[in-house]
N, C-alpha and C positions, 0 to 999 in steps of 0.2 A: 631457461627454466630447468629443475631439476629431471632427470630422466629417469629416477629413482620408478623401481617396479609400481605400476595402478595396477591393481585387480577391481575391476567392475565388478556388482552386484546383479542380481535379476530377483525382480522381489515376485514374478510370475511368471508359469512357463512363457504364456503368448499374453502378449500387451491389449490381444481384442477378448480374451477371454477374462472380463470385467463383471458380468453377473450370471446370475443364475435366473431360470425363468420363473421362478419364484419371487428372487428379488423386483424381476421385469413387471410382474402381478401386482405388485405392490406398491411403486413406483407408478402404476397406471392407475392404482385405488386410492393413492393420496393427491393425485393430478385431478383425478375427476371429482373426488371428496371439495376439492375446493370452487371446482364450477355444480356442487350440487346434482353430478349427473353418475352414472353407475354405465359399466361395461364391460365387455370381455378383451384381453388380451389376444390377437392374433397372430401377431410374428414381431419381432424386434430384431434389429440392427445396430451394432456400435462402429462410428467411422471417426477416422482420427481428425480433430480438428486443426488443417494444417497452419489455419490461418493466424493462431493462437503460439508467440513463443514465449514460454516462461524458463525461468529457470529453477523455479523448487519447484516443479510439478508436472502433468502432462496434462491435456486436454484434447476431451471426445464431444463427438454427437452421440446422443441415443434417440435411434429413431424406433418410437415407438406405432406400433397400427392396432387397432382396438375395432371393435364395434359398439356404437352403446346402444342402448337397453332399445327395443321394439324398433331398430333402425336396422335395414338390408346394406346403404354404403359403409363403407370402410374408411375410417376415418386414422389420420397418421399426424403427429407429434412430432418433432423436435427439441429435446431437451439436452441440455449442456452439463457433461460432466471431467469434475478435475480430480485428476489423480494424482496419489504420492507417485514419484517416480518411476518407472520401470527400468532404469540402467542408469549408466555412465557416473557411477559413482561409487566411492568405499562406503565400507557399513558403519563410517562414523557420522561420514555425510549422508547417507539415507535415513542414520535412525534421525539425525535434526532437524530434516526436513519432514518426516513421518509425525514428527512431535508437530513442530509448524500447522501441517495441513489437519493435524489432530484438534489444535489448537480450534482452524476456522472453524471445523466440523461445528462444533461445539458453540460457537458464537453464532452461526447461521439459527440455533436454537430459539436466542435474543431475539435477533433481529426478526423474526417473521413476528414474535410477536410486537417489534418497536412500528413496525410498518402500520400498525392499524391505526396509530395515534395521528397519521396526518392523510389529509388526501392526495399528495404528492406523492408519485411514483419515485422514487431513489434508489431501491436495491431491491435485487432478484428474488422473489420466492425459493425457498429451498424444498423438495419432495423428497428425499431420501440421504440418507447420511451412512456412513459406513468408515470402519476405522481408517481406512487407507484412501478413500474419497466421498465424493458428495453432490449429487444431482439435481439439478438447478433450472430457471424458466430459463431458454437463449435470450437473452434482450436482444438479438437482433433481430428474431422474429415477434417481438414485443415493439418493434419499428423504430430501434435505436443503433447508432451505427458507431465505430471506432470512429479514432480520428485520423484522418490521410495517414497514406504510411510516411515517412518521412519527415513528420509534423519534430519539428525538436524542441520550441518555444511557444506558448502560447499569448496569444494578448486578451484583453482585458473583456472582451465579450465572451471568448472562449474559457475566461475562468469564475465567469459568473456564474453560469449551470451550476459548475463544482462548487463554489462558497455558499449558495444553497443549499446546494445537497446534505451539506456537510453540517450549515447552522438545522438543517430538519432535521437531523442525524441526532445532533447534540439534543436538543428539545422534545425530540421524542423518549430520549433515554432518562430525561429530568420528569418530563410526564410521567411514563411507567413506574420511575423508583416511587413517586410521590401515589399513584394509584394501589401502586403493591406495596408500600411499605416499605420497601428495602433498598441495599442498597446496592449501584451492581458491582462495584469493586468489591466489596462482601462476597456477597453470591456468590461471583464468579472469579472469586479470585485467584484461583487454580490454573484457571485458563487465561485468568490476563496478566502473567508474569511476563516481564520484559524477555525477546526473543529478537533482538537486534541490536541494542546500547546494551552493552554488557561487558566487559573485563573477561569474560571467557566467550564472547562468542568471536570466533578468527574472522566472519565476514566485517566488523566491525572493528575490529582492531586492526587488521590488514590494512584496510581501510584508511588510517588512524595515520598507523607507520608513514603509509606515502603522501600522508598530506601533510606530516610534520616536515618529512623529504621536499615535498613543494616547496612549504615557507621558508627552509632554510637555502632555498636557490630562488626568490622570489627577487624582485630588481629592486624592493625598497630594503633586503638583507643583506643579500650576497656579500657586497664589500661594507657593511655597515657591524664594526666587530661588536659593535654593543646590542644587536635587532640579533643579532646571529647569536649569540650568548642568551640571550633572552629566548629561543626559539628552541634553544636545545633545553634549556633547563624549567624555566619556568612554564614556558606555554604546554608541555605537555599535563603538566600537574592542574595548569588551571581549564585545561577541555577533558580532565577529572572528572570538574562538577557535574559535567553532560549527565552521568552516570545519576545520580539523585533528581534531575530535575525529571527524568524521565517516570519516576514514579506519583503516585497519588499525592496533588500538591495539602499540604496543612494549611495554605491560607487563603486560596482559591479556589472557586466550585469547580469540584471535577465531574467530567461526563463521560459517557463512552465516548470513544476519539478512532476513528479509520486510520488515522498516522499512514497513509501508503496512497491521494489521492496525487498520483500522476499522473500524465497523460495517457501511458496504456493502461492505466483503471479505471478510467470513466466512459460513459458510452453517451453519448449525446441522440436525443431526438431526432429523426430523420428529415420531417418536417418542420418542427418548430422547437430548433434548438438553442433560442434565446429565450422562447417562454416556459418552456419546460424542464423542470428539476433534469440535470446530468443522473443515470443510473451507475451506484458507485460499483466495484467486483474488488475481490481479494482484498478478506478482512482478517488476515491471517497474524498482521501486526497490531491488531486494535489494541489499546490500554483503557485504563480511566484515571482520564489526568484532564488538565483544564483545558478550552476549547483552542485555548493559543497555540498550543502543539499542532494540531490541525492545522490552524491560520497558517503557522507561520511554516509547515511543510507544503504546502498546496501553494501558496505564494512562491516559497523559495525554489522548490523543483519544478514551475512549470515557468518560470518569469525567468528571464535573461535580469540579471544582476542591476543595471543601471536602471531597466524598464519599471522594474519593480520600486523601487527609490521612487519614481516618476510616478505611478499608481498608488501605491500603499495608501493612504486617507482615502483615493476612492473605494478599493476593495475594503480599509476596514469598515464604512459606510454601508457596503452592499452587505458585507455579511451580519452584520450587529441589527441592520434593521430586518432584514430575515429571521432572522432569531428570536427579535422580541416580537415580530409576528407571529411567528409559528406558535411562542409561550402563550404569549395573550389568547390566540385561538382557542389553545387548551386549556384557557382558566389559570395560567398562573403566570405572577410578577416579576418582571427579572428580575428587577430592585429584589426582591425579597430571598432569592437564591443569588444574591453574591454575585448576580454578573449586570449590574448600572454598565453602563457606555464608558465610565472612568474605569471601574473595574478591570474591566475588559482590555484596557489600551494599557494600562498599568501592569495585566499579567504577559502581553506583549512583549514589557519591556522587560521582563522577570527571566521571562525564555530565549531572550534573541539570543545569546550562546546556545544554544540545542540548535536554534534553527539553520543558524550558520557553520556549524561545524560538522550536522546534519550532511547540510548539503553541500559541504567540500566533500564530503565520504564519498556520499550516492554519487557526486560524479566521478568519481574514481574503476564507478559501474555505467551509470546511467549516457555519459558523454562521451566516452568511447567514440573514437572513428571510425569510420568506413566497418561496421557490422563485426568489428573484433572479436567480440567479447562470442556472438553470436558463430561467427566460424570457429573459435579456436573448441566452443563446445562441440559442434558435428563435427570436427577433422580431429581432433587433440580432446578426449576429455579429461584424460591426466593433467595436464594442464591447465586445464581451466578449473577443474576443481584446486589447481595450487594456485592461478590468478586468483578465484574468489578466496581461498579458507588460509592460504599458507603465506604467500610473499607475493606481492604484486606492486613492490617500491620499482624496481630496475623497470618493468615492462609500462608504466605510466610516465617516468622520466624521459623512455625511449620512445614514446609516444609523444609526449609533450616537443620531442625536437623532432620530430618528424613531421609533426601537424602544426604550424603556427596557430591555426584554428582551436584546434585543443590547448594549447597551451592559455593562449591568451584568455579562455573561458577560467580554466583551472586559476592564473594569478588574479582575476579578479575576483573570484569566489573566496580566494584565499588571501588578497586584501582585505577584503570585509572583516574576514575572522584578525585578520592583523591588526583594522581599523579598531574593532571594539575589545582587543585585550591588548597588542603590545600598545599601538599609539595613542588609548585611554590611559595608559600609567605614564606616560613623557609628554 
């Protein structure tokens, strides 16, 4: 990788000095505002959440302790807060990511009020908002838990929660527009501009590069001059289209869409985590576009390749009749909003290029071996800010022959994208 000078940023002196006890007051009067109950703030604490790794952001506890009203105990809180950055990165990569978390701030707005439309728990109350982050319930002390660490595939009971979640998600955003009159892509459309598929964004395009680098060392290419010819010239123009399908479609209902439910964004139930809705986090990439984008990301990123093939009718089964449950609860027809059970299978097959081109990217992040990506950020962050933004072709080829594991995930991902553009036109 390049050795070219990193100059990190510090966007605050100290990474614990996050509020002010004013804010801290406030944040206990919109916690207690919503259990109906009034009190005093006594002391607060912020401790780093170590259990939490992301990469656009950082995450804390805030522990709050209060007294309420005509009570002598002491009563104490836990509440989860994410923040933009505090380091290992240039100020072109912090202001993107400052936009990003600006973005969810802004969407957490939505959502407390999409949550009233269903009785199903799916996503964290938000308490506080601020340009640089945003404080939130912990769902784990809401008695939902991550999934094992280590977990890399999911099967088909573990991604039931999530296709729920996701059709409540949807039907609650069609309720709201249809209560309030509007619409949210309107509304909000400031805030739901594309911030991942995009011709300038380098995490996407980098991305792009090395997966075009795969197909053309793939074993149905390599020595095949006419697959290899094809891969240089044409396939790049036609995973283009990617770029349009990802905005508000003209012929299918669009919804608000989470577009980001993977496995570390959903929290499952402690006890009963096949009858109760997954709680979804980080909605920092949400659109509104039609619910297929969802489908076919929460399908594609959490299903091993072949498995998926083997499930797909039953998940699209699970999530379709969720959907036109949750609608009918609410008084409205799917028929009548553009998404019948044909509909629906038909914008399926509208998207499956997003979904599968989608997900060669994200593994080019997400499939990484042995904690790569993870170590080269704490030991290297020059680096790893040029594996995600700048060039990350050499360092996934070099990985693909070092990991037979990886690799073999990588050309079956990228069969598929082969299967439905080069080997649809021969």
């Amino acid at each position: 990788m390049s050795t070219e000078e990193y100059n990190p940023i510090l966007t605050r002196k100290n990474r614990l000095e996050l509020f002010t006890l004013d804010e801290c007051k406030e944040i206990l009067a919109n916690l207690l505002a919503d259990k109906k109950q009034s009190g005093v703030l006594t002391n607060f604490e912020i401790v780093p959440a170590s259990e939490h790794v992301g990469f656009l952001g950082e995450y804390f506890h805030l522990h709050l302790r209060y007294q309420l009203e005509d009570q002598q105990d002491e009563q104490i809180t836990r509440l989860f807060v994410k923040s933009v950055i505090f380091q290992n990165a240039n100020m072109e990569f912090y202001m993107e990511k400052m936009g990003i978390i600006k973005k969810e701030i802004k969407l957490y707005e939505l959502l407390n009020k999409l949550k009233k439309f269903s009785p199903h728990l799916w996503c964290a109350k938000c308490y506080f908002t601020r340009d640089d982050l945003f404080v939130m319930e912990n769902v784990e002390d809401l008695g939902y838990v991550a999934l094992p660490s280590g977990t890399s595939f999911l099967n088909k009971d573990q991604l039931q929660p999530i296709l729920k979640s996701l059709a409540t998600l949807h039907a609650s955003s069609i309720a709201f527009e249809k209560q309030e009159g509007k619409t949210i892509g309107v509304e909000l459309r400031e805030w739901l501009k594309e911030v991942s598929v995009d011709p300038d964004v380098e995490w996407y395009t980098t991305g792009l590069n090395a997966v075009l680098a795969i197909a053309a060392t793939h074993p149905d290419v390599r020595n095949n001059p006419q697959a290899l010819e094809y891969v240089k010239k044409e396939l790049p123009r036609c995973l283009d289209r990617v770029y349009y399908m990802v905005n508000p479609s003209p012929v299918h209902r669009n919804v608000f869409v989470h577009r980001d439910a993977w496995g570390a964004n959903v929290f499952y139930h402690k006890d009963q985590p096949q009858e109760k809705r997954s709680i979804l986090v980080d909605f920092q990439l949400c659109r509104y576009s039609p619910p297929a984008m969802d489908f076919h990301l929460v399908s594609y990123l959490n299903l091993e390749p072949s498995n998926r093939k083997i499930m797909l009718r039953d998940l699209i089964d699970i999530y379709y009749e969720t959907l036109s449950e949750e609608l009918e609860q609410m008084g409205i027809d799917p028929k009548k909003e553009n998404l019948s059970k044909g509909e629906f299978i038909q914008s399926l097959e509208d998207f499956s290029l997003f979904g599968l081109t989608y997900n060669c990217i994200a593994a080019t992040i997400l499939r990484l071996p042995d904690n790569f990506l993870k170590n080269l950020k704490d030991e290297s962050p020059g680096d790893f800010h040029r594996f995600c933004n700048v060039n990350r072709t050499e360092d996934v080829l070099r990985l693909m022959k070092d990991y037979p594991e990886f690799a073999d995930y990588m050309y079956e991902c990228v069969g598929d994208l082969l299967e439905l553009t080069y080997n649809k036109l021969n």
